[in-house]
N, C-alpha and C positions, 0 to 999 in steps of 0.2 A: 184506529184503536191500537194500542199499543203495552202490550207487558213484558218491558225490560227488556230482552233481545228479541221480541218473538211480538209481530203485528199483523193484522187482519185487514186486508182490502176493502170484504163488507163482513164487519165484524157479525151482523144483523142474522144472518145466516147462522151464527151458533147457538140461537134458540132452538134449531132442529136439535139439538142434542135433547130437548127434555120428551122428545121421541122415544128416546132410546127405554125408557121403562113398558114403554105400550108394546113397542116390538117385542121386548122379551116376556111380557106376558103371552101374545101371538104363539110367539115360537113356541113357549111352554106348552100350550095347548093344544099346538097341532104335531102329530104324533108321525112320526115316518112310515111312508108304505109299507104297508105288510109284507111280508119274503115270500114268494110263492114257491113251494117246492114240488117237482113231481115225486109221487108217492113211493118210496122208499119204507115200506112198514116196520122194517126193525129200527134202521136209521132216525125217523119221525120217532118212535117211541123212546128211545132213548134220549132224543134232545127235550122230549116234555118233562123231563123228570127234571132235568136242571134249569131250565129259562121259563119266562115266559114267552110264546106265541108272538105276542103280539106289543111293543110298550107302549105304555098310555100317554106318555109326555116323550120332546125332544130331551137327547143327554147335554148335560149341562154344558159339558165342555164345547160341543156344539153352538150351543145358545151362545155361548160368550164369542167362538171364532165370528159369528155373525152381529153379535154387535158392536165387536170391534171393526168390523167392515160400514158398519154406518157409520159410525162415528170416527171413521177416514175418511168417508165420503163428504159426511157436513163438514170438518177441517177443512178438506181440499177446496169446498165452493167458497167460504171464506175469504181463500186468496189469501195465506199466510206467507210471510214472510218475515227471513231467521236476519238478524243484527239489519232491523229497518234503520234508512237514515230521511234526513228529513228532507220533505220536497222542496226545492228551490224553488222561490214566486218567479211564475213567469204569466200572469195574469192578466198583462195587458194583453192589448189587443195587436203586438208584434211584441218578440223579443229579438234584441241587437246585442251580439254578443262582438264586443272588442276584444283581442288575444292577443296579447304583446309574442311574437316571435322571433327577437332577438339575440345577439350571443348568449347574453345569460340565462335564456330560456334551455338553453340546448340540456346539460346538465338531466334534467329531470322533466323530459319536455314527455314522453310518455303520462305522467303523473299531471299533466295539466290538460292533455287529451281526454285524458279519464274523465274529468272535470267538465269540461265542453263536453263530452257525450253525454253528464247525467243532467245538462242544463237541456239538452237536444230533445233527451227521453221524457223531460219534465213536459216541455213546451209542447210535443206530439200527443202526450196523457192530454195536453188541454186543447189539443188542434188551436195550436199557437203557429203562424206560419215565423221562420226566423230568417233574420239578417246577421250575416256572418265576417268580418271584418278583421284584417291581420295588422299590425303594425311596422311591420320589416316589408311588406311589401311595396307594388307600386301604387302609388294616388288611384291612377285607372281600374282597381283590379273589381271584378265582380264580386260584389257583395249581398245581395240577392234584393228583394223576399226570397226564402228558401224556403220548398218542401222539407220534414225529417230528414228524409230518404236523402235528400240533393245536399242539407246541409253536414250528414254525418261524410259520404262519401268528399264533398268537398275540403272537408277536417282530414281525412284518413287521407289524401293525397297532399296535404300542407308537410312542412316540414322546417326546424329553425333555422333560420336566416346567420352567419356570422356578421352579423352588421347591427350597430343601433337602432334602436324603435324611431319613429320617426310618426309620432303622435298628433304633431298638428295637423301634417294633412290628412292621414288617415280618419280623424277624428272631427276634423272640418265635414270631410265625405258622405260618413256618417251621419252628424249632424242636417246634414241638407236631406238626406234622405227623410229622417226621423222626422220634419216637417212635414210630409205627407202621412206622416201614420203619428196624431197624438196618442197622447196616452200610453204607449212601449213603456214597458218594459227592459231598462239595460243591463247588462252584464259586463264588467271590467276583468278580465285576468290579465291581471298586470306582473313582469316580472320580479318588482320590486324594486326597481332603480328608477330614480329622476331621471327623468328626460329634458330637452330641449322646450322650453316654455310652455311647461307642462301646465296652470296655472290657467293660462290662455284656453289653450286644450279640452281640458275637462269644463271650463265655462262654455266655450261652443257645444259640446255633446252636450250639456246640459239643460242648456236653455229656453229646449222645447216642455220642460217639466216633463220627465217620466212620468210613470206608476209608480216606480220605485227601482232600483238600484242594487244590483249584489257587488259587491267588492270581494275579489282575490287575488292574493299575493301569496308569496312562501314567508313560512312561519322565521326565517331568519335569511342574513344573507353571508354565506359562510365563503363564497367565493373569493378568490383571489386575482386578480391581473397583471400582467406585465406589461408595463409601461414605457420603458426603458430598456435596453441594452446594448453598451458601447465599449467599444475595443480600447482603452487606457494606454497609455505610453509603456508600462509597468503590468497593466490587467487590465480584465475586463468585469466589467460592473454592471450590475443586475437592478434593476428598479420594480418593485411589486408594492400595489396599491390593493388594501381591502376597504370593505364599508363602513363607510364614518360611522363611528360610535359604537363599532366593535370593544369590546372590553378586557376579553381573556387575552393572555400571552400566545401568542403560536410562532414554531419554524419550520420550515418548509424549505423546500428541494428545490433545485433546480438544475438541469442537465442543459449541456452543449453538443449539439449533435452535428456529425458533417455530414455530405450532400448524400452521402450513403443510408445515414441515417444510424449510422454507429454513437455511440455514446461516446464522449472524447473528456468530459469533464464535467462539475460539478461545481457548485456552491449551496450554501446555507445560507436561508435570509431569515432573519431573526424579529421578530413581532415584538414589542413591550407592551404593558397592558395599555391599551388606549390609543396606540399608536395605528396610524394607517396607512405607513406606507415604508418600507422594508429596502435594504440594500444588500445585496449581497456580492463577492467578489471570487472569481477566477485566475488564481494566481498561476500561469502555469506559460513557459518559452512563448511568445510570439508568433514563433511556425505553427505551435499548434492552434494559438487563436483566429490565426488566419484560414485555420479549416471551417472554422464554425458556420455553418450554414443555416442556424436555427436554436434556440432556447426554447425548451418547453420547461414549463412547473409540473412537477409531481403531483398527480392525484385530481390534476383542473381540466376536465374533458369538455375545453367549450372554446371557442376562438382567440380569446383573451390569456390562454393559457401555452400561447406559442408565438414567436416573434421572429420573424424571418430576418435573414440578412444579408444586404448585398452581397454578391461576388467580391471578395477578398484576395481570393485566390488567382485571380488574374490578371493581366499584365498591365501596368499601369500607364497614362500617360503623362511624358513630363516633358515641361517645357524649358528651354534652355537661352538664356537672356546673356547677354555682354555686350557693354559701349565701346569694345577693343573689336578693331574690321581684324577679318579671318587675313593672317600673313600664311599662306601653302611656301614658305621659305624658313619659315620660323615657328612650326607647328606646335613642338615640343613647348612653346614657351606661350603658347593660347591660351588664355583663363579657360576655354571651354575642352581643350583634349583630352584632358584625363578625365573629366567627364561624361566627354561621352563614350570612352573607352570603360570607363567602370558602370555605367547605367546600360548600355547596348545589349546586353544577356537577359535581362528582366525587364525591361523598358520600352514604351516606345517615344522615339523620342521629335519632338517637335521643336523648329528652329523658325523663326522668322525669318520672312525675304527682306525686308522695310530694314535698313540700317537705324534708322532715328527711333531712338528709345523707347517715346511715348507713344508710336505708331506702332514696333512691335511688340510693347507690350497687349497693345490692345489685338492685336491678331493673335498672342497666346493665348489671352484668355477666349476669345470667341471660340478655340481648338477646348474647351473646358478639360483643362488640363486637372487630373491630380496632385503633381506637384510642379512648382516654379522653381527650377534654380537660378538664381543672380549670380553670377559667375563674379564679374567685380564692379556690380550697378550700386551706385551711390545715390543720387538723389531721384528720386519717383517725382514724374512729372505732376502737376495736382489736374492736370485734365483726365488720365486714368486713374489717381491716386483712390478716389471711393469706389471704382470698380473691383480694385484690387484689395481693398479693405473686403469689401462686401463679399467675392472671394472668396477670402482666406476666413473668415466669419462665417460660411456656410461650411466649412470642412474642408479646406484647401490646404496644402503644404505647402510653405515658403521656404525654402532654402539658401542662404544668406553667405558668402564668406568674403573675409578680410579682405579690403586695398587701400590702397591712398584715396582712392575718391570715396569711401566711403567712412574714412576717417574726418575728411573734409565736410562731409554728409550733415554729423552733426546725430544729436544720437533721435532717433526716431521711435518713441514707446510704441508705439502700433506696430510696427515692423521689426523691432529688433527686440531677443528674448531676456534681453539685459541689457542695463545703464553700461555703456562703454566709456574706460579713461579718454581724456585728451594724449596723443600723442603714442608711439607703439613702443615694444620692447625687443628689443634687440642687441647680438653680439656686438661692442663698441660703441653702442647707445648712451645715451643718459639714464634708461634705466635697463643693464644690460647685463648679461650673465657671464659667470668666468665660462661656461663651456655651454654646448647644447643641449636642449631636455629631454631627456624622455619621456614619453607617455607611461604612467603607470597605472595602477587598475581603475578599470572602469568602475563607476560608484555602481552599488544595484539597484540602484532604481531607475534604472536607467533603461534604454532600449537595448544597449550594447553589454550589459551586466555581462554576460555569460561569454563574451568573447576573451581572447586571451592576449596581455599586452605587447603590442607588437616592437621586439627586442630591437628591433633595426632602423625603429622611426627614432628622430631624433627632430627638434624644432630650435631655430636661429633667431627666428624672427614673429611678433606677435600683436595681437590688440589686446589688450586688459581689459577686463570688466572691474568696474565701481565695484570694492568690496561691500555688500548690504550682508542682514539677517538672513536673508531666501537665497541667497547667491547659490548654495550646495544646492538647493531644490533644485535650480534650474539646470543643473552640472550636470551634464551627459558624458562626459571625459576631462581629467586632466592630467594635467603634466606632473613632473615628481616634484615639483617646489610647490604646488599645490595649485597653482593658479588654472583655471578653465581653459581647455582647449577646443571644447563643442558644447553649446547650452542652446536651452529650447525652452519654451513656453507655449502655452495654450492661448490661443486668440478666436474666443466663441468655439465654433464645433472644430477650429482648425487646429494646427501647429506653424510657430516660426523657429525656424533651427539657424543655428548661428555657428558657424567654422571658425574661432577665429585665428585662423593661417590662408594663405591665400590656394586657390584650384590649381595651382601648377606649382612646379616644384623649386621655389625659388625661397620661400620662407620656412619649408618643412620639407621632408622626402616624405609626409604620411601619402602625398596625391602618387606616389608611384608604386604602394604597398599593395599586398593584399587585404591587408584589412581596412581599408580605402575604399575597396569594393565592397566588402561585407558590410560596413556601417554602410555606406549612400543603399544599399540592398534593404538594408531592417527598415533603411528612413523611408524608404520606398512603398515598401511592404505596411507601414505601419500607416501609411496615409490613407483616407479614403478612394474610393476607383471611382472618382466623378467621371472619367472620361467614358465609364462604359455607358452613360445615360443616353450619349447622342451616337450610336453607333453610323457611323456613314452619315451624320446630318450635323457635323460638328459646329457648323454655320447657324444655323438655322434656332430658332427662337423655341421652337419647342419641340417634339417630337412622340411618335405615336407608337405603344409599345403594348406589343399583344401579350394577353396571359399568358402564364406559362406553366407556374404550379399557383395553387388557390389554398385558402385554408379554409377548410371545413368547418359547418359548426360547430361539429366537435373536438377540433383541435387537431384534425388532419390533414398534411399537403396531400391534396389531391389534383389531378390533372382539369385541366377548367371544362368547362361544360358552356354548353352553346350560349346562355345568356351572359357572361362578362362579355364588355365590350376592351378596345384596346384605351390604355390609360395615358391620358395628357399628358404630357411632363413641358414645365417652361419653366414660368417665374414661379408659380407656385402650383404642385400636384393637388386635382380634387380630393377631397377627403373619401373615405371607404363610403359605397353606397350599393345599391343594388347591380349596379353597372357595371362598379371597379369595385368586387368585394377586396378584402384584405389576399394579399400573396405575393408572389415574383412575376414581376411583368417585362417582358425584356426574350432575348435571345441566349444561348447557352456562353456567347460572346460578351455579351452584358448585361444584368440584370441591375432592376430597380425594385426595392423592399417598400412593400404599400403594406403597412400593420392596423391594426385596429384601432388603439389609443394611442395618442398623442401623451409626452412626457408629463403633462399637467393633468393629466384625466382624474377624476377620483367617484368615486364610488360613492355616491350619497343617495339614501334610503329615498323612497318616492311620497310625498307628504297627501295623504287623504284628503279628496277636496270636502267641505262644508254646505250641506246641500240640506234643502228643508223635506225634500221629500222621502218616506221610506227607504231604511238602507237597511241590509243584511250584509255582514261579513262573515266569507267563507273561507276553508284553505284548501290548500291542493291534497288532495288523498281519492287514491282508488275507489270506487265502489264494491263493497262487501257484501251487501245485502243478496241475500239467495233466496226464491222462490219453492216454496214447499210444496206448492199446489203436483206440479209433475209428480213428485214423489210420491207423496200422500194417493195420489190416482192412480201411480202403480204398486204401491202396498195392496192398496184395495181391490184392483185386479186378482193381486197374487192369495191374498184372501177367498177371491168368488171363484178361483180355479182349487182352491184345497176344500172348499165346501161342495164345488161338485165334484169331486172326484170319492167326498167322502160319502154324497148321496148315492154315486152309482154302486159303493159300495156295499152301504145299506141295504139297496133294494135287491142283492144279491147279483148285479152285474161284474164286479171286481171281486172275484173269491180265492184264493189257495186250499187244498184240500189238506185237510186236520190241520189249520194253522187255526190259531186262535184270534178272535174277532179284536180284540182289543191291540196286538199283538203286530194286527194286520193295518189298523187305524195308524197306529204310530210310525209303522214303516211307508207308510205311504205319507204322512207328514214328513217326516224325514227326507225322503225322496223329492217333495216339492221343495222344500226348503235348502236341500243341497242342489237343486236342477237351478235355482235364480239367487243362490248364491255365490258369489266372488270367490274365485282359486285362490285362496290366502294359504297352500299348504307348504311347506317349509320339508326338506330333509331334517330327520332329528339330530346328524350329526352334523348340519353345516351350520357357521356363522359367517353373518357379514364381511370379517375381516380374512376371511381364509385365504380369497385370493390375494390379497396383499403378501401376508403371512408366507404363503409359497411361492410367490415370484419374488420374497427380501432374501430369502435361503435358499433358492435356487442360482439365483450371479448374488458376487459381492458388490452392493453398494454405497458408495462414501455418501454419508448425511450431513448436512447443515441443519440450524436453527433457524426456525424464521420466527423473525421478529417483531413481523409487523410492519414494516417499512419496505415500501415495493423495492426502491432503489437499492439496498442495500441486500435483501432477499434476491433480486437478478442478480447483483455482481455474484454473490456466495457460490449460485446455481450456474453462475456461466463462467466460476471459476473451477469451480469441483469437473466442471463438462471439457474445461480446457486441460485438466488435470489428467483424467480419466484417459482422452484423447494421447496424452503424453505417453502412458502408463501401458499405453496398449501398442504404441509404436516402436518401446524401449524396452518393455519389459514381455515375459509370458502371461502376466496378468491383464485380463479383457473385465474390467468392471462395467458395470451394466449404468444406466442415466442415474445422476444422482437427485438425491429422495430427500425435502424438506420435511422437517420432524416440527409436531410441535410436543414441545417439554410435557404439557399437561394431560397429551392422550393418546399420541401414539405410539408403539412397543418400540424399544431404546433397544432392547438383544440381537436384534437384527440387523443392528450396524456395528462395523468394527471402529469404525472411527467417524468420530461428530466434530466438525467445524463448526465453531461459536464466534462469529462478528460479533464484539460488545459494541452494543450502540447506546449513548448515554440517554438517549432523546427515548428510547423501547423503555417499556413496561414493567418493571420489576418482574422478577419470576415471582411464582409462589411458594412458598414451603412445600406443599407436595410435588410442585417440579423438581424443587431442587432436592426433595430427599429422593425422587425418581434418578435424577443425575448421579448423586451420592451412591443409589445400587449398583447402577448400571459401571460405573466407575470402581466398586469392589467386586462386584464379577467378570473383569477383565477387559471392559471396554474402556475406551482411550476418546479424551475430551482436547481440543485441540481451540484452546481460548486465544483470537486473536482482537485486543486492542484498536490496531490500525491509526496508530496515534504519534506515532516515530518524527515526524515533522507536524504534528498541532499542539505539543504539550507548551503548556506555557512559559513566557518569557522569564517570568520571577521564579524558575525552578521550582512553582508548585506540582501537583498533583492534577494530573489531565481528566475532567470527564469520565472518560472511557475507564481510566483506569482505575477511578475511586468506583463506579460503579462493579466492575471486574473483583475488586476488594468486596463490596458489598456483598456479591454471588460466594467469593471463595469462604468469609467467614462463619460460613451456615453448613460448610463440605471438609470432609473428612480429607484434609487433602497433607499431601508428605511434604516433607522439608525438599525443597527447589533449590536449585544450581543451574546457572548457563551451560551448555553442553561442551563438556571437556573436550580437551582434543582429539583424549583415544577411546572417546564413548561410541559405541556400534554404529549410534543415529550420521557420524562422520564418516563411516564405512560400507552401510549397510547394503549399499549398489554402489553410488559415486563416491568418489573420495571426495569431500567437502571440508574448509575450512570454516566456513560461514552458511548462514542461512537466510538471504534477503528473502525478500517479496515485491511488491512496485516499490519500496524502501530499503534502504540498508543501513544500521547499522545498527536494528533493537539486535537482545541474542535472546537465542530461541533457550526458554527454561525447561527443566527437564527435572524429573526426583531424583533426588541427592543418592550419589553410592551409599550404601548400605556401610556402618561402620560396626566391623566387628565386635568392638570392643565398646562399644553403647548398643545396648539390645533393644532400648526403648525408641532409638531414632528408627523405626519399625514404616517402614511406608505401606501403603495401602491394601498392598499384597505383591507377591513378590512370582504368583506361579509361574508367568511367564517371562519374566525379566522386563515388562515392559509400563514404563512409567505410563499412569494412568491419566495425567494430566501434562499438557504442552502450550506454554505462554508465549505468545512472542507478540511487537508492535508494528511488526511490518506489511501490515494488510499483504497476506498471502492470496489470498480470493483475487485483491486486484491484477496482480501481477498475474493471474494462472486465466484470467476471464478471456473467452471467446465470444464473436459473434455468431450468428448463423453461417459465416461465409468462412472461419476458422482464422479470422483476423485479431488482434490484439485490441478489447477495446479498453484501455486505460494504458497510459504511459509510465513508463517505472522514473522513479526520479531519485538518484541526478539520472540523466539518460545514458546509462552504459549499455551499450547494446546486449552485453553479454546478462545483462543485472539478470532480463526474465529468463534467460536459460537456466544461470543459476537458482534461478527461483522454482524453475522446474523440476531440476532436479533435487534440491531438498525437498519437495512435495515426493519424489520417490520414494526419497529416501526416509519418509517417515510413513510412506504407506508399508513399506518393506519389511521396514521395522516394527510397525505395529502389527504386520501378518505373523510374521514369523518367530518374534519372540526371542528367546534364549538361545534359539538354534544357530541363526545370526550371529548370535553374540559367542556364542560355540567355536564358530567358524571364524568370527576375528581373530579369536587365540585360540586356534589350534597348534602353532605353535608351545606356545606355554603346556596347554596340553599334553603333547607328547613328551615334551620335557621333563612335567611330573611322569609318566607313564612308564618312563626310563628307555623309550625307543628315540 
């Protein structure tokens, strides 16, 4: 029985209520014990004259305390219950509940527990014995018949799996069981993703004909995964997959973290409506790519939301080939010495014993080398030729340069990263130069972008490549008449790079340069560390690699725990399973990255099987329903103790002397009802916010906005933290941790100055925020608006994001006419002498309110008491440049990388906290000079 939030167990029982009229007839009629008093004669004589003796009926107020105690009593036997929900059938004569435990479960995997409990609670109301069943686990695992008792405890000790459901056999399992008990009742909680022949699946569990079937999934599937993530010649690229037939636009974060687990970098992957699967890019030096130790997405707590990566960071091996025997008389002029004089620092480097080509080539590879240099090999034997394709197609680097025999070669598109002319160029040649080249700047897209041209190389002699349309793509370096001197291509996961001058110093002086080293160093670096797979087993066909870190369901490296076993690696790695969940498998020597999804994976919704018998569809939600019966049973208690304490009254056992009877009734209600009621009492001068309020005015602390965006809310807060830290090193000023604000509710007087990240992607303010801003900003606090957009504004010289929306904010605020900050403005002086104002960027300028002109009264800025502009624009993400980690490390790089960039980033962060303290008095003290001057001393 049910009304609207409020239902009865056995409704039946609230016919005792038509009781309640008979009782209070009773009560009416039966009249309280008489008072007995010892005889006092004056005393007695005086109380006849105002009462009666003796009353003939109960008092009313009486009657009522007592019939609201029945009529607590019949509620309670009822079994009421406040926001009932409906029983789930579990009817048969067993219920099977299947529970999908997989990655995507982890998210919200509480909230499907809750679920499986109210299926437990149901089945126990009907002493239904249950079979309990996971899909992430093993085939073998115990599934019962289960008592309640065994199956809730067995629930409460499960936990989600980072690995795919694996429903056929689970469900096979099942199914064999449910042939011994017809007629079950099952229960699907499914996460909501297609599985692996699913299809098949759901007809096995099926086929015994239930009772009928509940189906649960979650109301959507908003999740996001990564699929993808690879180190780019130029950058690294981000692959994120959501669920087919998502609709809305979404963008989303993604961080690059190293093995520390510091934040190092950043991109945006941008969703269209309709679209399922997202790219996004990391444009940032090489070195620092090579830290990344991991990609997690913002905001995705499940396994799918982090993607580990090999060992980058350590030493490579490379193999080293030439059809020239080693002369120890004529070193200098070996294809392979300046090679191995320039790789020997980073490298390790492997050589064949085998003189004949196609035999050492096949011993490099067996050594699975990260890169192959051909010193001056021309033609590849075709007995190892597909080993070497297959190779350089898994991620292998090939390193290639110019000779006669490979001019002879003949041009090879598998192997070489450009169409080569017939014939070479050189001094005296047929196609031949008045004098030598020089190298000049490297293209940027390149690996070598950032290096600087080296003044002292010069080239005599060369190979041509076929001028095509992609020619510049492939262009790693040229010379000053334009033509290529180093080009590369992609072949599958690998790289082929092409020199073309020859390894020693006969055609160019580049093999005896320094920057000789540093390029073979970046080629080096940028290649994959195949070698670290076969540590000590380089021979060997496959080899056996213990956990090392694992990734949690929820999207954590954590240290592995007894059940991973160690992971196969040969010709091809097992896929993630219970065995080998997703992580780093390997040694600190060398690791191998086991992820969740494969680059094709995609996210398709789980399709309802079509079944004839009874289905119910339910979703995942808590249980709410509360039980009144306790309550109602101790109302009614607390009821039959104020009725007897009013009868001992009555009867004269509870008296005060000359207190008045009425007087005395209500203070002893009073009294029980303060004795079993809740200490709700409050000081009347405290509110909630006080303690805030006096520890914001006890230390000064600098405030951010938060936005709503975690990523960009941490950088703010562990920029202000690295600030603060600065402030208390350099300065007498010790600020206290800094305090995110939000605009719409908490007190802005408290801060002297607010850092404002515009983030275009955040929420509009509201008009009451911003007329909050607008006060706080006319009673002397200072708004410190940064952009952060100095390197993203657009190519066509429009209007950045950031800063239309920044626009958007300022057109609604009282704000003064702006100027970049002069040279002899205080904020240049105020502690450091500063000519500029970077942040992780340089070259926005920091805006400031316009000098005051005398002679326009109306150019009036916002208020002038303390000299200090009340608003500060700049685009150079200040937050990133000032951000700490926990360990007081730098986590974001300032770009271009001047070492000095974040110092001076520090200190204009000084210098406008100085300024903003201090005021006019600063400003005093710049021209004290001038000063005296008027003064006449």
């Amino acid at each position: 029985m049910s009304w609207l939030p409020l239902s009865f167990g056995v409704p039946a029982v609230l016919w005792g209520l038509l009781a309640l009229p008979v009782i209070w007839w009773l009560l009416r009629l039966t009249p309280p014990k008489p008072l007995v008093e010892i005889f006092p004669p004056l005393k007695i004589l005086a109380r006849v004259a105002k009462r009666e003796e003796t009353p003939s009926k109960s008092p009313w107020w009486l009657t009522l305390l007592r019939l609201a105690m029945a009529a607590l009593i019949v509620f309670a036997i009822a079994d009421p219950v406040l926001n009932p929900r409906e029983r789930l059938p579990a009817n048969g004569n067993l219920l099977a509940i299947v529970m999908d435990n997989g990655w995507s479960s982890a998210s919200d995997w509480q909230m499907r527990v809750a679920t499986a409990q109210r299926l437990i609670n149901d089945a126990e109301a009907n002493e239904t014995p249950i079979m309990l069943a996971f899909t992430a686990e093993k085939p073998n695992q115990e599934i019962g018949p289960f008592t309640a008792g065994e199956a809730r405890d067995r629930l409460a000790a499960m936990k989600p799996r980072p690995l795919p459901t694996n429903r056929p056999d689970t469900m096979a399992r099942v199914g064999d069981e449910l042939a011994k008990h017809p007629g079950a009742s099952i229960a699907m909680l499914t996460d909501g993703l297609a599985g692996e022949n699913d299809p098949d699946s759901f007809a096995k569990l099926l086929e015994q004909k239930p009772a009928n079937l509940v189906w649960v999934q979650p109301d959507s599937l908003p999740m996001l995964a990564m699929t993808a993530a690879n180190n780019e010649i130029d950058r690294f690229s981000i692959t994120v997959a959501r669920a087919v037939g998502t609709i809305a636009p979404r963008i989303v974060t993604a961080g690059a973290l190293d093995n520390k687990g510091r934040r190092i970098g950043d991109a945006t992957i941008t969703f269209g409506p309709g679209e399922t699967s997202g790219t996004g890019e990391i444009v940032v030096p090489f070195e620092l790519r090579n830290d990344f130790a991991s990609i997690v997405l913002d905001g995705e707590r499940h396994a799918a939301g982090i993607r580990v990566l090999d060992n980058t960071d350590k030493r490579r091996r490379v193999g080293l080939l030439s059809q020239s025997p080693l002369d120890d008389s004529r070193l200098l002029l070996s294809p392979t010495y300046y090679l191995r004089r320039a790789l020997e620092p980073f490298a390790d480097i492997v050589e064949p014993q085998n003189p004949e080509i196609g035999q050492a080539m096949t011993e490099v590879l067996n050594q699975k080398p990260a890169i192959i240099v051909m010193a001056d090999v021309g033609v590849v034997p075709e007995a190892v030729r597909p080993a070497l394709l297959k190779w350089l197609r898994d991620g292998g680097t090939l390193v290639r340069f110019a000779s006669s025999t490979l001019l002879q070669a003949g041009n090879d598109a598998d192997l070489l990263p450009v169409t080569l002319r017939a014939g070479e160029r050189q001094l005296g040649g047929a196609l031949s130069w008045t004098e030598p080249q020089p190298v000049t700047e490297f293209p940027p897209t390149g690996p070598f972008a950032d290096l600087t041209p080296p003044s002292e190389v010069t080239v005599s002699r060369q190979i041509l490549a076929e001028p095509t349309p992609d020619l510049i793509d492939h262009t790693w370096a040229t010379l000053a008449d334009g033509t290529p001197l180093v080009t590369g291509d992609r072949r599958g996961k690998g790289i082929v790079v092409l020199f073309h001058v020859t390894p020693q110093a006969t055609w160019s002086n580049l093999p005896i340069s320094g920057t000789f080293v540093e390029m073979m160093r970046r080629i080096v670096q940028l290649s994959r560390n195949q070698g670290a797979v076969a540590t000590g087993e380089s021979s060997a066909e496959s080899a056996r690699l213990a956990p090392f870190r694992l990734i949690s369901a929820d999207g954590q490296l954590v240290p592995p725990d007894g059940e991973a076993r160690p992971l196969e690696t040969g010709k091809k790695i097992a896929p993630v399973s219970i065995d080998n969940p997703p992580g780093l498998y390997g040694t600190e020597e060398g690791l191998v990255a086991h992820n969740l999804l494969d680059a094709d994976a995609k996210l398709t919704p789980i399709v309802r099987p079509q079944v004839s018998v009874p289905m119910l569809t339910e979703r995942y939600a808590e249980d709410q329903s509360t039980d009144l019966k306790g309550p109602l049973l101790l109302a009614a208690l607390l009821f039959f103790l104020i009725d007897g304490l009013i009868v001992l009254w009555m009867a004269g056992r509870l008296r005060w002397q000359n207190a008045r009877p009425a007087a005395n009734a209500a203070a002893m209600i009073l009294a029980c009802v303060v004795a079993f009621a809740p200490d709700v009492s409050h000081a009347q001068d405290s509110k909630p916010d006080d303690a805030t309020a006096i520890d914001a005015v006890s230390v000064t602390h600098l405030a951010y906005v938060i936005t709503g965006d975690n990523s960009v809310d941490n950088i703010s807060k562990a920029g202000l933290t690295g600030l603060s830290q600065f402030l208390i090193e350099k300065t007498a000023l010790e600020p206290g941790e800094p305090r995110g604000v939000d605009l719409n509710r908490d007190e802005l007087a408290f801060y002297p100055l607010i850092y404002w990240p515009i983030d275009a992607n955040a929420q509009m303010p509201s008009q009451e925020a911003i007329a909050r801003i607008d006060a706080y900003m006319k009673e002397g606090g200072t708004v410190l608006f940064d952009t952060r957009d100095q390197f993203s504004s657009p190519m066509d010289g429009s209007t950045s994001p950031a800063t239309q929306r920044l626009r958007d904010i300022l057109v609604n605020l009282n704000v003064p006419p702006l100027e970049p900050v002069p040279e002899d403005h205080v904020l240049s002086k105020a502690f450091f002498i500063l000519k500029s104002f970077p942040g992780r960027y340089d070259g926005s300028p920091l805006w400031v309110e316009a000098s005051l002109d005398a002679s326009n009264p109306d150019n009036a800025p916002v208020r002038t008491g303390d000299g200090v502009s009340p608003i500060l624009i700049t685009g150079n993400d200040f937050a990133g440049a000032w951000a700490v980690d926990d360990s007081g490390a730098s986590m974001l790089p300032t770009i271009p990388g001047d070492p000095m960039q974040r110092i001076y980033a520090y200190r204009a962060g000084v210098n406008i906290v100085m300024y903003m303290l201090t005021g006019n008095y600063k400003s005093d003290q710049v021209h004290v000079p001038a000063l005296l001057e008027r003064l006449g001393q």
